[in-house]
C-alpha positions as CSV (number, residue, x, y, z in Angstrom):
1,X,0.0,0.0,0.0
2,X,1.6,3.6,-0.7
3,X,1.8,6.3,1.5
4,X,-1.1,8.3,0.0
5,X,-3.6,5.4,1.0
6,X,-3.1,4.9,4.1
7,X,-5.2,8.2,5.4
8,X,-7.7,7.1,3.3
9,X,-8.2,3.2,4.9
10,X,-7.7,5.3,8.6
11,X,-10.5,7.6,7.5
12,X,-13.0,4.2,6.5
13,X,-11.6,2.3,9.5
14,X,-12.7,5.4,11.8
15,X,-16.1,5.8,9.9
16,X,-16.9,2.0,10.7
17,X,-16.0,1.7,14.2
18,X,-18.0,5.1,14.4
19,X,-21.6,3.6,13.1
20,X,-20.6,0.0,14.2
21,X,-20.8,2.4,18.2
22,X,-23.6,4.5,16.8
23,X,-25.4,1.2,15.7
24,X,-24.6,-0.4,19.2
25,X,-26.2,2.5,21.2
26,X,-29.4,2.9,18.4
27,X,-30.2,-1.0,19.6
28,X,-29.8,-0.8,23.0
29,X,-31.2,2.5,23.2
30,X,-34.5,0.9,21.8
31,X,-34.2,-2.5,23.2
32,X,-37.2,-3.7,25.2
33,X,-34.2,-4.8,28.3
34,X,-34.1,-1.5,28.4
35,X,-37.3,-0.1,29.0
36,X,-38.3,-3.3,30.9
37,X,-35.8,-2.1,33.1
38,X,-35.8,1.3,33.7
39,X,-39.1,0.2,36.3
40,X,-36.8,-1.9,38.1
41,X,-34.2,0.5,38.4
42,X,-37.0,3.4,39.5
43,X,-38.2,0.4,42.1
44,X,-34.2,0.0,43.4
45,X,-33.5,3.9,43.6
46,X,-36.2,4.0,46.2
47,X,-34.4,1.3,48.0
48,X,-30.8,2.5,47.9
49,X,-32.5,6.3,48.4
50,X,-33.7,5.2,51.5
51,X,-31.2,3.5,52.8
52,X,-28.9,6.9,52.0
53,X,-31.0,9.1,53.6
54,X,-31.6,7.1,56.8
55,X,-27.9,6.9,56.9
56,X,-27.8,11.0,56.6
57,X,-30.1,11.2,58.9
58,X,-28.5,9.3,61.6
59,X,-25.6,10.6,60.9
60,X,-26.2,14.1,61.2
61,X,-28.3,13.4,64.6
62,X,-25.5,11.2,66.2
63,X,-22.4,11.2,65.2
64,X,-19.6,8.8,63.4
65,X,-19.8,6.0,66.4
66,X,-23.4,5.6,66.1
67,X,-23.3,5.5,62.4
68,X,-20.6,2.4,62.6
69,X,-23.1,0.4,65.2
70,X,-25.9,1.3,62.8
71,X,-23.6,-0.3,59.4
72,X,-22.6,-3.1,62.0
73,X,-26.4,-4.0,63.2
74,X,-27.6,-3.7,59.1
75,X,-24.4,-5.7,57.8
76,X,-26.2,-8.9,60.1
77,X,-29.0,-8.4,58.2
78,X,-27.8,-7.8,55.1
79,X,-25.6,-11.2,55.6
80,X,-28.6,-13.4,56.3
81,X,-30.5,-11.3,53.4
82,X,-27.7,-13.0,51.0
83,X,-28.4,-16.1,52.4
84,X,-32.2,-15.6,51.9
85,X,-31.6,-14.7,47.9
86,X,-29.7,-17.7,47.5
87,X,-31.6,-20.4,49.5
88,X,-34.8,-19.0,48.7
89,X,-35.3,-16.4,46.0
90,X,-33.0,-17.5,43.1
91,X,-34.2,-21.1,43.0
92,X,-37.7,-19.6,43.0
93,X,-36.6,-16.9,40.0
94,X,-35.5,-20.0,38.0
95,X,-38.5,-22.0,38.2
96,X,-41.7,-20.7,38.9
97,X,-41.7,-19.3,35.5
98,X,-41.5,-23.3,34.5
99,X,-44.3,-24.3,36.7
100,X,-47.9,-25.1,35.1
101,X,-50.5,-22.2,36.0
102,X,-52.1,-24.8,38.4
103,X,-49.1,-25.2,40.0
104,X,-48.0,-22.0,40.6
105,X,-49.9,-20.9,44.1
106,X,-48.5,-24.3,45.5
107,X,-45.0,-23.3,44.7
108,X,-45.5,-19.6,46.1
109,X,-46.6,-21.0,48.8
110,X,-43.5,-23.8,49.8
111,X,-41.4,-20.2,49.0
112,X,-43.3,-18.3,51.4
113,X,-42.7,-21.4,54.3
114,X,-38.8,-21.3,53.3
115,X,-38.7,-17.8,53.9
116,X,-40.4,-18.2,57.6
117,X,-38.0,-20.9,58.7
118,X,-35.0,-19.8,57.4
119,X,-36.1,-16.3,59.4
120,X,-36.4,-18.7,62.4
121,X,-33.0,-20.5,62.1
122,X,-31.4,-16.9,61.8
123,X,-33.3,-15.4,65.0
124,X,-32.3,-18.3,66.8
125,X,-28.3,-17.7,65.8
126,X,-29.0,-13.8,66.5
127,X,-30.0,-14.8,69.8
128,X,-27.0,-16.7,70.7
129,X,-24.9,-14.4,69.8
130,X,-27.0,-11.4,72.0
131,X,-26.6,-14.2,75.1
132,X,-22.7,-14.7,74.3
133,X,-22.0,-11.2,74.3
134,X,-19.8,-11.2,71.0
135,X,-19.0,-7.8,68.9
136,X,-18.5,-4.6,70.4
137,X,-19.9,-3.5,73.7
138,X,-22.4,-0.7,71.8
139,X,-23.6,-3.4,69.6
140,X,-25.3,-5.9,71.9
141,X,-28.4,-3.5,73.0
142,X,-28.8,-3.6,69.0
143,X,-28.5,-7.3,68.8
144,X,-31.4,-7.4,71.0
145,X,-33.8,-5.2,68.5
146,X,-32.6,-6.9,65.8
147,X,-34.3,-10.4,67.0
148,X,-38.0,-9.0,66.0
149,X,-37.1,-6.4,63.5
150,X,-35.0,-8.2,61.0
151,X,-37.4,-11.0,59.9
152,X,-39.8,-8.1,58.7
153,X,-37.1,-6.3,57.1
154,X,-36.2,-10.2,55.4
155,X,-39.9,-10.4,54.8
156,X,-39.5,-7.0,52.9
157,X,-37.2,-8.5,50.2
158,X,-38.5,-11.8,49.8
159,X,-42.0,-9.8,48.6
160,X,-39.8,-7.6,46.3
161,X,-38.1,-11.2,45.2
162,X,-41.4,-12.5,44.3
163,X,-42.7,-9.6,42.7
164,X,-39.6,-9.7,40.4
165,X,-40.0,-13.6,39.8
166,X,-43.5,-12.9,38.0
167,X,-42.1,-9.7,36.4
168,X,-44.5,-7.4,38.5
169,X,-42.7,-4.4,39.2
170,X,-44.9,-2.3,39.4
171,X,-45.8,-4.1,42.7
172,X,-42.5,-3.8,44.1
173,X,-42.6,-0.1,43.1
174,X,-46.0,0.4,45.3
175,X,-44.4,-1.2,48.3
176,X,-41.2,0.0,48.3
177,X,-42.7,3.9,47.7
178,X,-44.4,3.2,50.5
179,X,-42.0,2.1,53.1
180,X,-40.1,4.7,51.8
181,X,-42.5,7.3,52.9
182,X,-43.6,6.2,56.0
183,X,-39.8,5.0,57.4
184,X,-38.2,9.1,56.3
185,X,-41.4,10.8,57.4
186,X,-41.1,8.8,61.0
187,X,-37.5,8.9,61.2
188,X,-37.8,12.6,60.4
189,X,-40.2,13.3,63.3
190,X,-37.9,11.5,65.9
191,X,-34.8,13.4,64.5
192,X,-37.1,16.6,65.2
193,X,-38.1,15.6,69.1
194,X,-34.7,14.7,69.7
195,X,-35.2,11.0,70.2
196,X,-33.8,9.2,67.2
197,X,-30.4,6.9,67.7
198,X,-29.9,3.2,66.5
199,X,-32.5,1.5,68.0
200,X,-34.6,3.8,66.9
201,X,-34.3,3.3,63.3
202,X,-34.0,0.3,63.6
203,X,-37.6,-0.2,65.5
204,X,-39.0,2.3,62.4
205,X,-37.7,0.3,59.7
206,X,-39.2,-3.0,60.9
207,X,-42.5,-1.8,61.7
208,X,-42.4,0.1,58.3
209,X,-41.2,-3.2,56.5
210,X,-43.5,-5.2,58.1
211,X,-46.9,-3.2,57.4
212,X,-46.2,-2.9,54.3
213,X,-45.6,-6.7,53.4
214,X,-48.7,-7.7,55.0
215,X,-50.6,-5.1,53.1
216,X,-49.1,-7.0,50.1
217,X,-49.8,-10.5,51.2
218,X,-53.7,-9.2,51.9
219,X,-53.6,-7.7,48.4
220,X,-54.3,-11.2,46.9
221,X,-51.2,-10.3,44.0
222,X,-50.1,-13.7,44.7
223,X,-51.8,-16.7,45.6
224,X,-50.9,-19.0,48.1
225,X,-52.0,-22.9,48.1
226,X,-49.4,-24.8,51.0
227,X,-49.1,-28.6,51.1
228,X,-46.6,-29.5,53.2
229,X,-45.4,-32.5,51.7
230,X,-44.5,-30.7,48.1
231,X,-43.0,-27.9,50.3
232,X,-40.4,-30.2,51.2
233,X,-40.1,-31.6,47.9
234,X,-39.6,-28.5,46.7
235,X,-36.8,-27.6,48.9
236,X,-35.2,-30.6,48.0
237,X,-35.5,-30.2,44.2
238,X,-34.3,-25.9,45.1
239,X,-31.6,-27.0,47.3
240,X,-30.1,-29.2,44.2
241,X,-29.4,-25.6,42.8
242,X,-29.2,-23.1,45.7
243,X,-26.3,-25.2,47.4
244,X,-24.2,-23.9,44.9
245,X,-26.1,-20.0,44.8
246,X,-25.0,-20.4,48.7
247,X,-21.8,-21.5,48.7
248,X,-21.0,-19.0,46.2
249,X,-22.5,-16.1,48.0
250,X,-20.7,-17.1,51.1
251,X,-17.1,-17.4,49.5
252,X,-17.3,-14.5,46.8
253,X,-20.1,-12.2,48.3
254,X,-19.7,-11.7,52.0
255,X,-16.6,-9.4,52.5
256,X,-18.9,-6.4,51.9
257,X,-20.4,-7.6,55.6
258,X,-17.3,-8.7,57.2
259,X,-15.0,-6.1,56.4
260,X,-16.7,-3.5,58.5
261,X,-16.1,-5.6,61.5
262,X,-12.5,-6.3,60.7
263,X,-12.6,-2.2,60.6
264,X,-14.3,-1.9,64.0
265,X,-11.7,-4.5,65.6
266,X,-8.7,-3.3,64.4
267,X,-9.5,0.8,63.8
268,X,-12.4,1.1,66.2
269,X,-16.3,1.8,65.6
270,X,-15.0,5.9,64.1
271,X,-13.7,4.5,61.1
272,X,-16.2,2.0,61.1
273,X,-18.6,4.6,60.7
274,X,-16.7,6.4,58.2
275,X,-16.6,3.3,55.7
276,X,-20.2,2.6,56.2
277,X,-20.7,6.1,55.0
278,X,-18.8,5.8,51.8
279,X,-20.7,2.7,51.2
280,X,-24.1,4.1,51.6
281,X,-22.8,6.7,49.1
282,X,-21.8,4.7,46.6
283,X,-24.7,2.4,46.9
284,X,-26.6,5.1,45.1
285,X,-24.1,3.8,41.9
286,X,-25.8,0.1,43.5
287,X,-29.4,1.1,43.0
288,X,-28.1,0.1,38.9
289,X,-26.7,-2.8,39.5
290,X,-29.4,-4.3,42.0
291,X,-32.2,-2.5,40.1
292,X,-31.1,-4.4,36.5
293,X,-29.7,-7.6,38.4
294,X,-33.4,-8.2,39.5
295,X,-34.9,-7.7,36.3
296,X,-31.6,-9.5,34.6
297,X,-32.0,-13.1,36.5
298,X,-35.9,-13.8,35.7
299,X,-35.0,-12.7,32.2
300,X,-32.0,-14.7,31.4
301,X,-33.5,-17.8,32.7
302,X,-36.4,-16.7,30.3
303,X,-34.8,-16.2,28.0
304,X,-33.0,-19.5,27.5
305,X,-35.8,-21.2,28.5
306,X,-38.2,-19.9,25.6
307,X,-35.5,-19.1,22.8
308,X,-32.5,-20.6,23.7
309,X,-29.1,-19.9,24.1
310,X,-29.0,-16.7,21.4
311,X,-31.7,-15.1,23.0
312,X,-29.7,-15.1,26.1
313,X,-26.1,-14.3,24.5
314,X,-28.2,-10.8,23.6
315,X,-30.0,-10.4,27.0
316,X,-26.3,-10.6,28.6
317,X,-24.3,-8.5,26.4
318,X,-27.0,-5.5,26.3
319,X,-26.7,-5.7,30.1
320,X,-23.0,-5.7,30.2
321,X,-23.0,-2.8,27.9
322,X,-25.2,-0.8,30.2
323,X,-23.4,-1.5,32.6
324,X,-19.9,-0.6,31.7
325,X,-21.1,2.3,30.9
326,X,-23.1,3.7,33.7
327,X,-21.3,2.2,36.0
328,X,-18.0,3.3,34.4
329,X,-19.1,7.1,34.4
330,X,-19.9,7.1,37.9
331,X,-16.6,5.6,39.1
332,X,-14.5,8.8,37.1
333,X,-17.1,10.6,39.1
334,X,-16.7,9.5,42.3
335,X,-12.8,9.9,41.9
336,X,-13.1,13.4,41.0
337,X,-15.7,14.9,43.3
338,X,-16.9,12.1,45.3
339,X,-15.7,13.4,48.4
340,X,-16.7,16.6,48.1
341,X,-20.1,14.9,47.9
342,X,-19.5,13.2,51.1
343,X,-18.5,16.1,52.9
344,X,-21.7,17.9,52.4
345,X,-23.6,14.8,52.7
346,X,-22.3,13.9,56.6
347,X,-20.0,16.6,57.3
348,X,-16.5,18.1,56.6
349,X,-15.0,15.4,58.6
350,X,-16.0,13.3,55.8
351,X,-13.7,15.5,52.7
352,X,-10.7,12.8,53.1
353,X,-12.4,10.2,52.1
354,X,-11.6,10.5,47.8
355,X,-9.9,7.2,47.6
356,X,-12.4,5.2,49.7
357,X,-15.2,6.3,47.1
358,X,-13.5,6.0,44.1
359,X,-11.9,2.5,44.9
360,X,-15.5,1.5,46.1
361,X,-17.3,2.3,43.0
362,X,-14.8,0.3,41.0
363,X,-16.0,-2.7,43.9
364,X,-19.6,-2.1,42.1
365,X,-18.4,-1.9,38.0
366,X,-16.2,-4.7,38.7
367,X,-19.1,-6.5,40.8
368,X,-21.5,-5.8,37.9
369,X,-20.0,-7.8,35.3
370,X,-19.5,-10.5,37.6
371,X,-23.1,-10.9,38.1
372,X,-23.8,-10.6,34.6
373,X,-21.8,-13.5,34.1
374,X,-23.1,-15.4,37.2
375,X,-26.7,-15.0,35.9
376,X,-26.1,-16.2,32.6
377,X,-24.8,-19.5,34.2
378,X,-27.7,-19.4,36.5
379,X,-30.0,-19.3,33.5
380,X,-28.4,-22.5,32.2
381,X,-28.4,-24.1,35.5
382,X,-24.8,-24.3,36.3
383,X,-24.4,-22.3,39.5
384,X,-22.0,-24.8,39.8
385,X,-19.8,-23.8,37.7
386,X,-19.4,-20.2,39.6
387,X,-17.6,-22.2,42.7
388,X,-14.3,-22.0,41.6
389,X,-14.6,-18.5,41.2
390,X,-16.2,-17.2,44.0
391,X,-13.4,-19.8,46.2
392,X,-10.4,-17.6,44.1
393,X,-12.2,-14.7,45.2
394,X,-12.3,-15.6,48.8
395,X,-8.7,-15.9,48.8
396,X,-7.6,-13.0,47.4
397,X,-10.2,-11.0,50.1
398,X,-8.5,-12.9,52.6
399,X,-5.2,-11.8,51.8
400,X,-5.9,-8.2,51.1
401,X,-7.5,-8.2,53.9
402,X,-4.7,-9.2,56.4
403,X,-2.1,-7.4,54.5
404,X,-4.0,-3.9,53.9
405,X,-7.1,-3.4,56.5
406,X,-4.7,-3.8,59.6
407,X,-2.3,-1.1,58.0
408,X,-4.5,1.6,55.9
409,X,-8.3,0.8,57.6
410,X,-11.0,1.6,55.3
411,X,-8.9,2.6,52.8
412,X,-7.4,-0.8,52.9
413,X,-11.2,-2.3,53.2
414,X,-12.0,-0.9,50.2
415,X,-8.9,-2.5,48.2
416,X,-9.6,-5.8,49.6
417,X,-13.2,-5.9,48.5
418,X,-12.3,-4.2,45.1
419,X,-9.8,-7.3,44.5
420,X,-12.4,-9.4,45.3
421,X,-15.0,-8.8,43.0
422,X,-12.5,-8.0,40.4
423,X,-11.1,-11.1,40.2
424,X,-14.3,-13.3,40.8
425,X,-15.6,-11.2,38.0
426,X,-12.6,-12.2,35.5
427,X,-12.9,-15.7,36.4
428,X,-16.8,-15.6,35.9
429,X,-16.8,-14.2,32.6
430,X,-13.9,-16.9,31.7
431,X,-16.2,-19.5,33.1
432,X,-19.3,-18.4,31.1
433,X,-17.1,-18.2,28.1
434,X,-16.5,-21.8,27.7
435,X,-20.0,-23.0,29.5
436,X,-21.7,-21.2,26.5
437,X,-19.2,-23.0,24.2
438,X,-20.7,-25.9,25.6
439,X,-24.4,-25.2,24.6
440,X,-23.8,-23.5,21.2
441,X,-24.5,-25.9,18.2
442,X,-21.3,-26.9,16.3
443,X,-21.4,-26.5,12.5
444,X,-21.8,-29.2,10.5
445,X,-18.5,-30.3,8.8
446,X,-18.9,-29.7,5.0
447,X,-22.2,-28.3,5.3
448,X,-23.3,-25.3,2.9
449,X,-25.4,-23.5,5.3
């Protein structure tokens, strides 16, 4: 090729990638993922939004202490939430949409009784750990609060779960809109006679939790039909998949709840309190993630399930897509003038806390993709094959944990859950690589098609 050529092939080559992009975004700008969605995400920006501003709230009123015994107390319950998804929600996510009409009530219903008992088995554990006296001194009078209110806050999500499962958003929206108002109006009325503190909010957001699920079990959305023999057949047939979810989601998943605990032991309940406020911040960046991960997981396994494994090669890279790059924005975000955020949020003791956001918001991109590639092997029923990923994981969040939290605090908490997910997420999207391999038709040797 000459000289004189080769700005010409540079100018086509630009011009291509340029409407191959432009192509890219028309499709998934009008792809019905997308505008399926954008409810979930609405329904998930109440959650997070919540969650933000009860942690502003408290903050303000209290202090940084108080704030670390509050991310302490809802770390317990966002463990056993985990544990919930996996045991409970995901197995039913996967096959009620495979369950006859008739057959459908009966199945709600065994999901509903899984939910109660695995509440009970985790009361039961809260309790023995209230009697034993373990954690910090300020956290045991919280311990003791957390025995009635976090089954109602568990009850919470498993009627979000649900209402995801059949695709009802819009039900998870009404309930959720309403906790949210009645949970900031009442924790706004304490903070104004002077009388709101942990237990506190913690007392508001069970009641608030619990009203509104039993206003949605009365509502008749779902029906319920229990027989207590296929309720443990059920389980049985669930735990064949969910003893995978689990033991993924207790190697790869559960740093983001321990962490601030090796925090409090090692740098005290202050900086405790200072990394569960960078957290809450950058869960607002989280709402995306959760709010296209619930919609995501009923719609891959649909996806396979009615048009096979294209159908879900498409559902997984227009959700990738999204996420890289709303996900990606925020993080450059969050390094440039995320702590400027955070300091008008809680207070100007709050303005040093840059690298803690920024590293944190890479947590959630890099978390992103790793779900994305852990549904799509949920959808083909290999939650399996997620294991060896989620075990690499663990290792690397127990090494970065020793080696940095000790030394640099939260700082070094958010480096150690950041290597985490990053390198469960590389090893997931390997693993869903050659698992689709596996399910994609060879071609025919020869053939002219």
């Amino acid at each position: 090729m000459s000289p004189t050529n080769i700005p010409t092939a540079t100018t086509h080559a630009s011009t291509g990638l340029v409407a191959r992009i432009f192509s890219l975004g028309k499709k998934l700008a009008t792809s019905r993922l997308l505008h399926s969605s954008g409810l979930s995400i609405i329904d998930q920006a109440l959650v997070s939004g919540t969650s933000f501003v009860t942690s502003v709230i408290l903050g303000r009123c209290t202090g940084r202490e108080d704030l670390g015994l509050y991310y302490l107390a809802l770390s317990i319950v966002l463990f056993v939430r985990g544990l919930q998804e996996q045991l409970v929600s995901a197995p039913y996510m996967i096959y009620c949409g495979r369950q006859v009409k008739s057959e459908q009530s009966r199945y709600a219903a065994s999901a509903l009784l899984h939910q109660c008992l695995l509440s009970i088995v985790a009361v039961i554990g809260l309790a023995v750990v209230a009697w034993l006296g373990w954690g910090p001194a300020g956290i045991r009078s919280s311990l003791l609060l957390l025995l009635c209110a976090a089954p109602l806050l568990w009850m919470r999500e498993f009627v979000r779960q649900m209402s995801f499962a059949h695709l009802d958003v819009r039900a998870a929206i009404v309930t959720d809109f309403t906790i949210t108002l009645t949970q900031l109006g009442s924790l706004a009325y304490l903070a104004w006679l002077g009388e709101l503190n942990v237990l506190s909010t913690l007392g508001v957001m069970g009641i608030c939790c619990g009203l509104a699920s039993v206003a949605w079990l009365a509502s008749g959305r779902q029906k319920f039909n229990l027989q207590w023999s296929a309720a443990w057949n059920d389980w049985c047939r669930n735990w064949t998949f969910s003893r995978w979810a689990l033991a993924s989601h207790v190697l790869a998943c559960s740093s983001p709840y321990i962490l601030p605990w090796v925090v409090a032991a090692t740098h005290g309940e202050r900086e405790t309190g200072t990394l569960g406020a960078c957290a809450t911040l950058v869960g607002l960046s989280n709402m995306l993630l959760i709010g296209l991960a619930n919609y995501l997981s009923p719609k891959a396994a649909r996806a396979y399930a009615e048009h096979g494994i294209g159908e879900l090669k498409r559902v997984l890279w227009q959700t990738a897509t999204m996420f890289v790059v709303g996900l990606g924005s925020i993080s450059v975000f969050a390094f440039l003038a995320g702590h400027h955020v955070a300091a008008a949020v809680y207070g100007p003791e709050f303005i040093e806390t840059r690298w803690i956001i920024g590293i944190l918001s890479l947590a959630v991109l890099a978390n992103s993709l790793g779900v994305t590639a852990g549904n799509g092997l949920w959808a083909l029923e290999r939650p399996s094959a997620s294991f060896f990923a989620d075990m690499c994981s663990m290792f690397v969040v127990i090494i970065a944990t020793a080696t940095l939290v000790p030394t640099f605090g939260p700082i070094g908490a958010a480096l150690a859950q950041f290597t985490g997910t990053a390198s469960d997420a590389v090893i997931r999207g390997f693993t869903l690589r050659r698992t689709l391999a596996e399910f994609t038709p060879k071609p025919i040797s020869g053939s002219n098609a």
